[in-house]
Each structure stands twice: as structure tokens, then as C-alpha cells.
C-alpha positions in Angstrom: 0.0 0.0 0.0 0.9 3.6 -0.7 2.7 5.0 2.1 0.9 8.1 3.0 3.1 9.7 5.4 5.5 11.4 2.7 2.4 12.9 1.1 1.3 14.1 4.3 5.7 15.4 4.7 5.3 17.1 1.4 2.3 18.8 2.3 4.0 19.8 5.0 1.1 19.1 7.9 -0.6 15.5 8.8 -4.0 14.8 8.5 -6.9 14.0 11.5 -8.0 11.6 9.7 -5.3 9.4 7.3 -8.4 7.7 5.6 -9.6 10.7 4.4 -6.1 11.3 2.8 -6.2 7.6 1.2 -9.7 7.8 -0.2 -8.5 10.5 -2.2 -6.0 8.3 -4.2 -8.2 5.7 -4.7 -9.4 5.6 -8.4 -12.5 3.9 -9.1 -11.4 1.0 -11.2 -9.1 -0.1 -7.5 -12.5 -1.1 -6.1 -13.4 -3.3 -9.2 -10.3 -5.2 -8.4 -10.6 -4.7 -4.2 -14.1 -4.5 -3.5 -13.6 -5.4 0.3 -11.1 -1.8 0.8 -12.3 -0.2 3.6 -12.4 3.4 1.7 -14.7 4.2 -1.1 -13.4 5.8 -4.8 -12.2 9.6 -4.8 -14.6 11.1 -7.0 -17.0 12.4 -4.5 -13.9 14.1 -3.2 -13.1 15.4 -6.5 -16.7 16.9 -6.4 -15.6 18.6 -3.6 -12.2 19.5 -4.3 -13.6 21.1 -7.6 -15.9 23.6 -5.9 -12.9 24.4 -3.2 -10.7 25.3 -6.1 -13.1 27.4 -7.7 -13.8 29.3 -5.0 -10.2 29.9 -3.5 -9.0 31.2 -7.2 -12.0 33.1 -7.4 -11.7 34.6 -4.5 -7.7 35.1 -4.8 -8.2 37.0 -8.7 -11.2 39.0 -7.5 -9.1 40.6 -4.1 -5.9 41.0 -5.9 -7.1 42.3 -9.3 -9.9 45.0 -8.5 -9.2 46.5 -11.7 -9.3 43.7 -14.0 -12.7 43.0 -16.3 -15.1 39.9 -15.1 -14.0 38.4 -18.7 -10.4 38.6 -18.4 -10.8 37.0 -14.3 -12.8 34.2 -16.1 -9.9 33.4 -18.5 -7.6 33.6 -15.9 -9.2 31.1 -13.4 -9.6 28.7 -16.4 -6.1 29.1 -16.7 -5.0 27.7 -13.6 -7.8 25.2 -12.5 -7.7 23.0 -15.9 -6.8 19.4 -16.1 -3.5 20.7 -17.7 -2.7 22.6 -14.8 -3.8 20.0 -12.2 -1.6 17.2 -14.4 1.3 19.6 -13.9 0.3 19.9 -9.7 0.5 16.4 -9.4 3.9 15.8 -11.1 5.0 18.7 -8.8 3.5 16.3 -5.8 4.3 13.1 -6.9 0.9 11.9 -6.6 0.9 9.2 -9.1 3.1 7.6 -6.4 0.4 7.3 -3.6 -2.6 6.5 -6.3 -4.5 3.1 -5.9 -5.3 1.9 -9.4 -6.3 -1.5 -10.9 -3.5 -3.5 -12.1 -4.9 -2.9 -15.7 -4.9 1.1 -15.2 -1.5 0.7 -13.6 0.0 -0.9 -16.5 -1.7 1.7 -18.7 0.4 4.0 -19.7 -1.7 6.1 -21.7 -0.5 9.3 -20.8 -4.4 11.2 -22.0 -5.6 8.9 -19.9 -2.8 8.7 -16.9 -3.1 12.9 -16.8 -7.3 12.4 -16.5 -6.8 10.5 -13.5 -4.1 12.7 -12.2 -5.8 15.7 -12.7 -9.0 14.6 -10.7 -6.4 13.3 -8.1 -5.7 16.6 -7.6 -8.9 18.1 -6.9 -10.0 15.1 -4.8 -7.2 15.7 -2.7 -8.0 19.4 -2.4 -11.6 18.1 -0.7 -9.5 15.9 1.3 -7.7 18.7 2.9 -10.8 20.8 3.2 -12.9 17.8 5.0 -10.1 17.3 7.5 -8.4 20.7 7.6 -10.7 23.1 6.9 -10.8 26.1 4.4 -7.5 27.9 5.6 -5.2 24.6 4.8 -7.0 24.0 1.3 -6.4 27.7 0.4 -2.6 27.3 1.7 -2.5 24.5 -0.8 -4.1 26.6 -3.6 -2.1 29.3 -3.3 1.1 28.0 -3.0 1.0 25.3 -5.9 -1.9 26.5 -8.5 -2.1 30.0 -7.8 2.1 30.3 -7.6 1.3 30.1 -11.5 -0.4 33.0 -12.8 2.7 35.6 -13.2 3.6 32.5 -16.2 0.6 32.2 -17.5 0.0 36.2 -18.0 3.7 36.6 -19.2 3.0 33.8 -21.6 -0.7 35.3 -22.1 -1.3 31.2 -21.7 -4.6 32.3 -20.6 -6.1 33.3 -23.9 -8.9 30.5 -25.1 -8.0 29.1 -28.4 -11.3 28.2 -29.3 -12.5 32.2 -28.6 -9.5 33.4 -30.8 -10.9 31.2 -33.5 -13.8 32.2 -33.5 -13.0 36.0 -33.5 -10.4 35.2 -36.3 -13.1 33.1 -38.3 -15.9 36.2 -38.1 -13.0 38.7 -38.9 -11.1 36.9 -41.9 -14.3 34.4 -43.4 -17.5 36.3 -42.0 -18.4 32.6 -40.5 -18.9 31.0 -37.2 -17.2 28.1 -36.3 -18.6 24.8 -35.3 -17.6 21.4 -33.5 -18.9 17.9 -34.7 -18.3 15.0 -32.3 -16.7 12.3 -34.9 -16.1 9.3 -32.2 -16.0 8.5 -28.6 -13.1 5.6 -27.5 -12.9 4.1 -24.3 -14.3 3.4 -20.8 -16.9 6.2 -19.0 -14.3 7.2 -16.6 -11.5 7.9 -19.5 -13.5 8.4 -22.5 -11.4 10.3 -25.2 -13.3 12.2 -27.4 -12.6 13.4 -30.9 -14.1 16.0 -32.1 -13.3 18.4 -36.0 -13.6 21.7 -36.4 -15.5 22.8 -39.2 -16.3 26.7 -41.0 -19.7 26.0 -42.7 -19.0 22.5 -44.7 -15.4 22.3 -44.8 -13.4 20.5 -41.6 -10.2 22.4 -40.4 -8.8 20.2 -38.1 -9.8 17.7 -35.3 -9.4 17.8 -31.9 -8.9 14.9 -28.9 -9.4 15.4 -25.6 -11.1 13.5 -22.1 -14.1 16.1 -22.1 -16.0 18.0 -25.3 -14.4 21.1 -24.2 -11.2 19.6 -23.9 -11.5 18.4 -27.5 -12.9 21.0 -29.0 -10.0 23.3 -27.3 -7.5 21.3 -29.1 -8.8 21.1 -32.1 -9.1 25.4 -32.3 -5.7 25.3 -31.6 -4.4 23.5 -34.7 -6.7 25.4 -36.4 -5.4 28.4 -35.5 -1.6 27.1 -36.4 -2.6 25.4 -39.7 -4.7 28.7 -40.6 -1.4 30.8 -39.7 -4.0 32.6 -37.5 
């Protein structure tokens, strides 16, 4: 078993309650394989953990940025509390290290599939911290891992939406509106990949892949915008 205690050292505090802590790494497809663990999957956690995050970042951009429009705040947030940046947290934590994972999904090294998991990892353990530790720990965390992030992402101006870029480019330069066609769903419910083109009126651009829709869809604006020279 995962041995919590240097998860709980890089945190830098230990938890009330360590089961709390381990339901958090527990991936659903564990429970399939283990269905007399004690501690249930982590995606109610993740639940959790998703509405924490949203909230601290929220809270963070709208205190420290008084002067900054409701639209650019949006794009920021979405910045810092997507599955790419929550992929990159859990590298930075080592959390793949402490996950509980079906011997299939551990031999899987899809890495789509691997930063999925990772990513909701991430928010479940931000629940985790919030059910055991309250609201000031979970913000600690927050700030000093996700948050830490933004001077990058607005020096980069990583925050600007592909798909919105597109769209302005595509009503500029063609006098058209873009649209998204699902063309095919692979895989289980809990790792679906979806694949998804980009079209202006009849005539597909590019496609897209991606766990979600909007993950998809965000991709496939993006080699759009590259093969268009946009």
C-alpha cells in the first residue's frame, strides 16, 4: 500500500483523519479489483475538491485584481484550474506515487488517460484537505502550488482561449462562425477520449482529442489556429 506519510511530509502538515487522505488516491477502477477496501473511490472528493478550487481562485483573482474586467478574471481562473494545470500539480506532488489503481490502469500508460486520472487526483485531494483541515489549509495549498502560476501564465498570455480566438479570427477573416462535430468516442466512461473536427460551414479544419467536449474542442481550435497561420 501507498505509504501516505511522505504525502502528508510534502504537504507539510498530517491529517486527522489518514483515511480521508487515502480515499482521495483511490481511483475507481481499485474497487473493481478490491471491493472489500475499507475506503470508497475519490470522485466524490473530487466533487468537492472542484468547488474548493473554484472558489479559492476566485476569491484570490477577485481581491488581488480590482481592476481587472469579469471576462479577463474568467480566463484567468480557467487558466489555472484546468486538467492541464492539475496534471502539472500532481507531477509537482508526486501523486501518481500514492494512487490506488487497478493493475490494468497501472499498466496503462496512456499518458491522456494517466493525466485524466491525475488531474481529478488533484482536486480530490484538495476536498480531502478541506474535510479534514478546513478552508485555511485547502487555500494554503491553492495558493502555494496553482495560484504560484499566474505571473507564467500572464507573461506567456497562456490564458487566452483558443477556441475564442478562433472564432473572433473566423468572423473577422471568413464572416463565419465556427462549429464542433463530435466524430467518435473511445474508451471506458471514466477515461473516454473524445474526438471531435472543427469545421467553418461544410469544410473541416482540423480535429481535436481530448477527455471532455471542451477539452476536444480546445484542441482542435488550436491547430486550427496554427494550420490557418491565425
Amino acid at each position: 500500500m501507498p505509504e501516505l506519510s511522505k504525502l502528508e511530509k510534502t504537504l507539510g502538515f498530517k491529517f486527522n483523519n489518514i483515511n480521508v487522505l487515502r480515499q482521495a488516491m483511490v481511483h475507481r477502477s481499485y474497487l473493481n479489483e478490491h471491493p472489500e477496501f475499507a475506503s470508497g473511490h475519490n470522485e466524490r472528493l473530487e466533487f468537492l475538491g472542484d468547488a474548493v478550487l473554484e472558489i479559492a481562485v476566485t476569491e484570490y483573482l477577485y481581491l488581488n485584481y480590482p481592476e481587472t474586467p469579469e471576462g479577463d478574471l474568467t480566463n484567468w481562473r480557467a487558466s489555472l484550474v484546468n486538467s492541464k494545470m492539475l496534471y502539472l500539480i500532481a507531477q509537482e506532488l508526486n501523486l501518481e506515487t500514492y494512487l490506488y489503481l487497478s493493475r490494468g490502469e497501472a499498466k496503462d500508460k496512456n499518458k491522456k488517460s494517466r493525466q485524466y486520472i491525475l488531474a481529478n487526483a488533484v482536486e480530490a485531494l484538495i476536498g480531502a484537505i478541506y474535510l479534514d483541515q478546513g478552508m485555511p489549509k485547502a487555500k494554503e495549498l491553492i495558493l502555494s502550488h496553482i495560484v504560484i502560476k499566474l505571473p507564467e501564465i500572464l507573461k506567456t498570455q497562456a490564458y487566452l482561449d483558443p477556441k475564442s480566438r478562433f472564432q473572433e479570427q473566423a468572423q473577422d477573416k471568413r464572416g463565419v462562425t465556427p462549429h464542433y462535430n463530435i466524430i467518435s468516442e473511445e474508451g471506458p466512461d471514466h477515461a473516454k477520449t473524445f474526438n471531435v473536427g472543427l469545421y467553418l460551414e461544410d469544410k473541416l479544419i482540423s480535429t481535436g482529442q481530448g477527455l471532455s467536449k471542451q477539452e476536444a474542442q480546445v484542441d482542435a481550435a488550436a491547430k486550427g489556429l496554427k494550420l490557418l497561420n491565425w
